[in-house]
N, C-alpha and C positions, 0 to 999 in steps of 0.2 A: 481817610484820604491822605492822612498827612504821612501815616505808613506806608503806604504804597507809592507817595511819592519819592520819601527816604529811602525804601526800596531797589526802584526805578532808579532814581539816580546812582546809590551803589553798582547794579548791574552792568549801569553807562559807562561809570568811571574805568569801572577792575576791567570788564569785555571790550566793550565798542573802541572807547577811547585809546586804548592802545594799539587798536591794530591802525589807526593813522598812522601813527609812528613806525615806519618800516624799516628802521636802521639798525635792523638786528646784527649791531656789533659790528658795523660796517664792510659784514661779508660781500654783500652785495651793492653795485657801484647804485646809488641812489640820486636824483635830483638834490643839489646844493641851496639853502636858502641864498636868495639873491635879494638885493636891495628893493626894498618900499613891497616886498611879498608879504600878504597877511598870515598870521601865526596863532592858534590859541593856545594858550599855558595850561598844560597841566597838573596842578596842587592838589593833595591832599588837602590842605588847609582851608581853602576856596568850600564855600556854601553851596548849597544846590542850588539850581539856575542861575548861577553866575558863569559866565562866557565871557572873561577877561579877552580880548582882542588885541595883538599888535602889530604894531608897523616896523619889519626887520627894516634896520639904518645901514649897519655893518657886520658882516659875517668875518668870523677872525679867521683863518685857515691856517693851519700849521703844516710843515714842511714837504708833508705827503700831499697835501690838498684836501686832507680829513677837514672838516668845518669841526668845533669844539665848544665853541660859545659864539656867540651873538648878540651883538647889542640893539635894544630893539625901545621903539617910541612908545610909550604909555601915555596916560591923561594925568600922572600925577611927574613924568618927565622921561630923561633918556636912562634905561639901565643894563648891564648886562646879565644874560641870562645863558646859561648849559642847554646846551639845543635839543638835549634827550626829553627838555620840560616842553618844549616847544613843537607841536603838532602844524604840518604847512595846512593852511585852512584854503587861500586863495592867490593866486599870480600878483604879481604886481603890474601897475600900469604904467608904461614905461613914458 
């Protein structure tokens, strides 16, 4: 079992998990993280069934209006993180 969960989560990470991520290179105009939006991270380095969660604080935007990084609430504090790591999970409540 513990194969097949190894498995599983491989197939999660390399397939599913990226096509959240629809900012293929910013050809297409996509929704911008917005403040207190939920986010999950994702690392290679991260374990299986870990679903690290966060709360975007501040989106940086550079000149064009591109979003680039993100600083975002964790449970160990505030950091910033590359938005390519960062998959929009849920809306924020306003």
């Amino acid at each position: 079992t513990s194969y097949l969960a190894g498995l599983l989560w491989s197939h999660w990470t390399k397939q599913y998990l990226p096509t959240l991520q629809t900012r293929q290179k910013w050809i297409r105009t996509e929704r911008n993280f917005r403040q207190r939006d939920v986010a999950l991270m994702t690392s290679e380095l991260l374990s299986r069934n870990t679903w690290p969660l966060f709360a975007v604080v501040i989106c940086d935007a550079v000149k064009d209006g591109l979003e680039l990084t993100a600083v975002v609430r964790t449970n160990f504090g505030v950091v910033k993180r590359d938005i390519r790591r960062l998959c929009f999970f849920k809306e924020g409540v306003t």
